[in-house]
Residue frames as a rotation matrix with the C-alpha (Angstrom) as fourth column:
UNK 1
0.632 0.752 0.188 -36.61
-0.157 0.361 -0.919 -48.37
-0.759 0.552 0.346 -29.19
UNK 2
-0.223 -0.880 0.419 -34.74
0.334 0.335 0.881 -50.11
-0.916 0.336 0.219 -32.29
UNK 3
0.704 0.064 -0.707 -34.92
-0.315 -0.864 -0.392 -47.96
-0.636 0.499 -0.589 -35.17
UNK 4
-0.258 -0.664 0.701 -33.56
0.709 0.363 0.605 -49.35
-0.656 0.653 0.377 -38.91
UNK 5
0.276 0.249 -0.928 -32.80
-0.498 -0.789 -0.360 -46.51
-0.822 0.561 -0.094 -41.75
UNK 6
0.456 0.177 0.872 -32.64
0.759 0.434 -0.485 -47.26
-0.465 0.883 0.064 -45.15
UNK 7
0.054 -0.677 -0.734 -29.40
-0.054 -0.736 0.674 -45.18
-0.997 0.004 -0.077 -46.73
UNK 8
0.961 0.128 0.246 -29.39
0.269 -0.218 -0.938 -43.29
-0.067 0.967 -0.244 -49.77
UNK 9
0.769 -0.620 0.157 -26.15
-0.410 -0.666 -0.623 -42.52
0.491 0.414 -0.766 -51.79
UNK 10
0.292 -0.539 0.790 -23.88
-0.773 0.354 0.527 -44.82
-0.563 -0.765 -0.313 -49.41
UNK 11
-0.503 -0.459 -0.733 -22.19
-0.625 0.778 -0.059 -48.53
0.597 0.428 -0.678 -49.65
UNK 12
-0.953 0.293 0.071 -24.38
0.129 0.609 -0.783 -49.41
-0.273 -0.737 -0.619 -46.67
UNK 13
-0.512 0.858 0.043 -27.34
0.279 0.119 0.953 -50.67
0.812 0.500 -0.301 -47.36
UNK 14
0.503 0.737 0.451 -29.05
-0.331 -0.317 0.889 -49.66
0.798 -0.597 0.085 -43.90
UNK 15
-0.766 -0.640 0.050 -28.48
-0.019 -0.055 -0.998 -48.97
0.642 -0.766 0.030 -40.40
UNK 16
0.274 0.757 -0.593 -29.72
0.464 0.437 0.771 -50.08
0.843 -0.486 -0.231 -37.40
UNK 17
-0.731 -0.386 0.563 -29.71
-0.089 -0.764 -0.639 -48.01
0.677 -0.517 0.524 -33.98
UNK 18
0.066 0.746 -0.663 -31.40
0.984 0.062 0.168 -48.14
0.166 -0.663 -0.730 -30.64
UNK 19
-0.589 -0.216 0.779 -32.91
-0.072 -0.946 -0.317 -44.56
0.805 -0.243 0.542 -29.02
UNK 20
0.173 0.364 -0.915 -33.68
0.983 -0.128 0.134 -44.02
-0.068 -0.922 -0.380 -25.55
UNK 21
0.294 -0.207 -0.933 -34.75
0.509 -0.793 0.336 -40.55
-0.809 -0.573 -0.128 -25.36
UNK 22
0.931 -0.252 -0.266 -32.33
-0.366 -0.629 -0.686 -38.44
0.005 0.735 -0.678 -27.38
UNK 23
0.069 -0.916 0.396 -29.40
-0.756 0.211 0.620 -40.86
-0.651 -0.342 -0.678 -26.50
UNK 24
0.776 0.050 -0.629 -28.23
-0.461 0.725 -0.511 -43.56
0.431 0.686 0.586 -29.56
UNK 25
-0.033 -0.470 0.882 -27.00
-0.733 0.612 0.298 -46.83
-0.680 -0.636 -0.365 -28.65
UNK 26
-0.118 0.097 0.988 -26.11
-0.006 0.995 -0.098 -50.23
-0.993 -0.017 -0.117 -30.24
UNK 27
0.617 0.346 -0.707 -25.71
-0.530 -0.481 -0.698 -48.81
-0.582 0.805 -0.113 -33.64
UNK 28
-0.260 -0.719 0.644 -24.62
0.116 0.639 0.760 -51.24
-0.959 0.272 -0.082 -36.61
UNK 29
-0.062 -0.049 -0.997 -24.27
-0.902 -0.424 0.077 -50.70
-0.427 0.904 -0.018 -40.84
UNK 30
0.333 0.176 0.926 -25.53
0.356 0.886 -0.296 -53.51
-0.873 0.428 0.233 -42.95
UNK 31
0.844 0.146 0.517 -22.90
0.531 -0.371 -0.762 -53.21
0.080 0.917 -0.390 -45.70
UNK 32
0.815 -0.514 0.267 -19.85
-0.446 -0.851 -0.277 -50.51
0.369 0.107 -0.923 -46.54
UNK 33
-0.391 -0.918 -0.069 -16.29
-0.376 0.228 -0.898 -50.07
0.840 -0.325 -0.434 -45.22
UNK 34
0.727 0.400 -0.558 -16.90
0.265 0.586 0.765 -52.64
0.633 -0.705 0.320 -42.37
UNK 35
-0.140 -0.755 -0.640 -14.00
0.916 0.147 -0.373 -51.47
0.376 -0.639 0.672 -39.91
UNK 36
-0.777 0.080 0.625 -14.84
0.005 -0.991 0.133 -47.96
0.630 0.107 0.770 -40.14
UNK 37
-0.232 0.972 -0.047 -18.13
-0.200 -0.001 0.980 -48.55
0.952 0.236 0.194 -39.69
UNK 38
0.304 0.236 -0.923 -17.35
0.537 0.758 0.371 -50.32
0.787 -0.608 0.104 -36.79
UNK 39
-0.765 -0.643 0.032 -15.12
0.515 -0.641 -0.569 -47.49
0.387 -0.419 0.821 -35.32
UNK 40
-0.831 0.285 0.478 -18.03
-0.301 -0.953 0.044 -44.90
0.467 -0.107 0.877 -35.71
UNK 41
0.289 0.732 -0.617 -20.58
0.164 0.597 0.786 -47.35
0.943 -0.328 0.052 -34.35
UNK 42
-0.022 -0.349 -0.937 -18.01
0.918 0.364 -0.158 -47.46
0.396 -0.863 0.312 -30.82
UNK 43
-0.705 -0.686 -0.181 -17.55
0.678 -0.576 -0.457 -43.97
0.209 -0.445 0.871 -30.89
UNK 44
-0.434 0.719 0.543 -21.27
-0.332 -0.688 0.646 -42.87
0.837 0.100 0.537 -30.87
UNK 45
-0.144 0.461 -0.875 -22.42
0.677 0.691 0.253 -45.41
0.722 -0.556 -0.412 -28.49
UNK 46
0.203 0.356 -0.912 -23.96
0.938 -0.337 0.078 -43.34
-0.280 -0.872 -0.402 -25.77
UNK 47
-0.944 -0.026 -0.330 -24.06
0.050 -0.997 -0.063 -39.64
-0.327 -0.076 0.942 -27.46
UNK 48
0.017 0.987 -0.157 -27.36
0.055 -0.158 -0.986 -37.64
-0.998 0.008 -0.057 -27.75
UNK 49
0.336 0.089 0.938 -28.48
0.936 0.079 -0.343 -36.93
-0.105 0.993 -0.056 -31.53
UNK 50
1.000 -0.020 0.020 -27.53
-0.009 -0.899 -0.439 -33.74
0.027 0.438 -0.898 -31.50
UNK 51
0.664 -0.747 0.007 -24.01
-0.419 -0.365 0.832 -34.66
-0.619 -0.555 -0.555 -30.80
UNK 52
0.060 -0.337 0.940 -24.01
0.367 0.883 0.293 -36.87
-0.928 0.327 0.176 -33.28
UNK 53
0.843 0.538 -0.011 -25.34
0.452 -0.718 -0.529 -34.16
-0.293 0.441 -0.848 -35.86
UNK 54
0.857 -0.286 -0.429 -22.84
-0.339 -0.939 -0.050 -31.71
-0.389 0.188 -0.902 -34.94
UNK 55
0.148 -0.982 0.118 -19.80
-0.387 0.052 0.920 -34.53
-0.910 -0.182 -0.373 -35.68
UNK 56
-0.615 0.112 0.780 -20.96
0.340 0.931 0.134 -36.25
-0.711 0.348 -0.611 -38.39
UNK 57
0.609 0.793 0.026 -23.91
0.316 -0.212 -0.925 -34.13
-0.728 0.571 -0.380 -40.47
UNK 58
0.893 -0.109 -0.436 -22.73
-0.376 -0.714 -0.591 -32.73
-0.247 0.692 -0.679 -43.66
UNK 59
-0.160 -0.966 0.202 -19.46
-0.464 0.254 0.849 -35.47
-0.871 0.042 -0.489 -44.19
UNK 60
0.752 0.433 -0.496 -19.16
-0.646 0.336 -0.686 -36.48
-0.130 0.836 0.532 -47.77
UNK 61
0.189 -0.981 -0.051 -17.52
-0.357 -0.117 0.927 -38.97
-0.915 -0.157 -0.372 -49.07
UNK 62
-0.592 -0.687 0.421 -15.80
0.654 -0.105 0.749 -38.46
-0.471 0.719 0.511 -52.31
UNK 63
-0.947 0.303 -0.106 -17.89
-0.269 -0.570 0.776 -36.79
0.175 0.764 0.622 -54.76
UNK 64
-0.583 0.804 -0.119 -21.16
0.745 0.588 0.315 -38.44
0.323 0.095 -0.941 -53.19
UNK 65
-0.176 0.634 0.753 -22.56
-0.387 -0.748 0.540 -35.54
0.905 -0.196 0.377 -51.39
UNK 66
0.342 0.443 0.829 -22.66
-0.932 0.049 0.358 -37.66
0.118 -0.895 0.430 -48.64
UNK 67
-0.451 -0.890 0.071 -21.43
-0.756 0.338 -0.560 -40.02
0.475 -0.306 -0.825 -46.34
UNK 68
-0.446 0.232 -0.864 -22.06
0.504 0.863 -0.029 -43.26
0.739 -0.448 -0.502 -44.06
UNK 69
-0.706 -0.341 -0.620 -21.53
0.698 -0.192 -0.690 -41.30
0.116 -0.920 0.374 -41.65
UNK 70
-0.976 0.214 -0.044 -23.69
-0.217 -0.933 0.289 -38.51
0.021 0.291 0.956 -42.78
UNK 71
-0.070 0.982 -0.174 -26.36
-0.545 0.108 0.831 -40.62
0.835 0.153 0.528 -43.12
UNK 72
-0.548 0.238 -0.802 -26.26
0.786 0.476 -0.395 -42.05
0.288 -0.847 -0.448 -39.42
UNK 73
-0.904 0.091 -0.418 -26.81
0.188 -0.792 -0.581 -38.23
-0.384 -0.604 0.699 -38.21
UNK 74
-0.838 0.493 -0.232 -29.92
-0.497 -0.517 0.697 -38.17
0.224 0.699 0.679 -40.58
UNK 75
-0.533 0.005 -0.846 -30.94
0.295 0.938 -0.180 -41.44
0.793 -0.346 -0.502 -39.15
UNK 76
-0.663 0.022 -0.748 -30.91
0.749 0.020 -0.663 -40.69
0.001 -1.000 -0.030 -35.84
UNK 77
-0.827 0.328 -0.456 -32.61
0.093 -0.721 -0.687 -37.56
-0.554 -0.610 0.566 -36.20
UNK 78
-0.434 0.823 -0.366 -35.70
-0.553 0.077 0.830 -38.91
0.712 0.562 0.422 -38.08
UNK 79
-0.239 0.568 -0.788 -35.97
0.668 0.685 0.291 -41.41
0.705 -0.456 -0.543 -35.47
UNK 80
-0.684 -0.132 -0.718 -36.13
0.726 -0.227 -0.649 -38.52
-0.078 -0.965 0.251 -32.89
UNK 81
-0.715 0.555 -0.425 -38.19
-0.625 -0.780 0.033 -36.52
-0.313 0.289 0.905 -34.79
UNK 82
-0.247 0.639 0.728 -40.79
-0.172 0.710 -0.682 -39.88
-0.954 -0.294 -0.065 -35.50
UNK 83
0.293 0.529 -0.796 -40.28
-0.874 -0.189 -0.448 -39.88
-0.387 0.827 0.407 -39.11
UNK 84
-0.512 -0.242 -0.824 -38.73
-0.523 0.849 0.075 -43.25
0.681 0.469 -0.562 -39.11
């Protein structure tokens, strides 16, 4: 199922993400450092949310409290938990 979040505290303006299951796929950042973005997009492709969680939750960057990245893992696990 395709699944779009709406990021707080970021340069991306919102991320899109497919979930089958507990497994994220096809995951892209409207917005932000666009290469990066793209990096961490290739390197999740097929992990479960919790794997994504455990690499990714709680990364800030600079002084934001929080990260692209930080907010995929939040993402993902609203959509698995049905709050998005």
């Amino acid at each position: 199922m395709k699944h779009t979040y709406k990021t707080n505290g970021v340069c991306s303006r919102m991320i899109s993400f497919d979930l089958d299951g507990d497994v994220v796929s096809d995951v892209s950042f409207l917005g932000g450092c666009d290469g990066n973005l793209k990096a961490i997009s290739k390197l999740v492709d097929g992990m479960t949310v919790g794997r994504i969680e455990e690499l990714l939750k709680g990364n800030q960057c600079g002084f934001k409290g929080t990260s692209c990245a930080d907010q995929l893992a939040i993402a993902v696990r609203r959509a698995y938990d049905g709050i998005i």
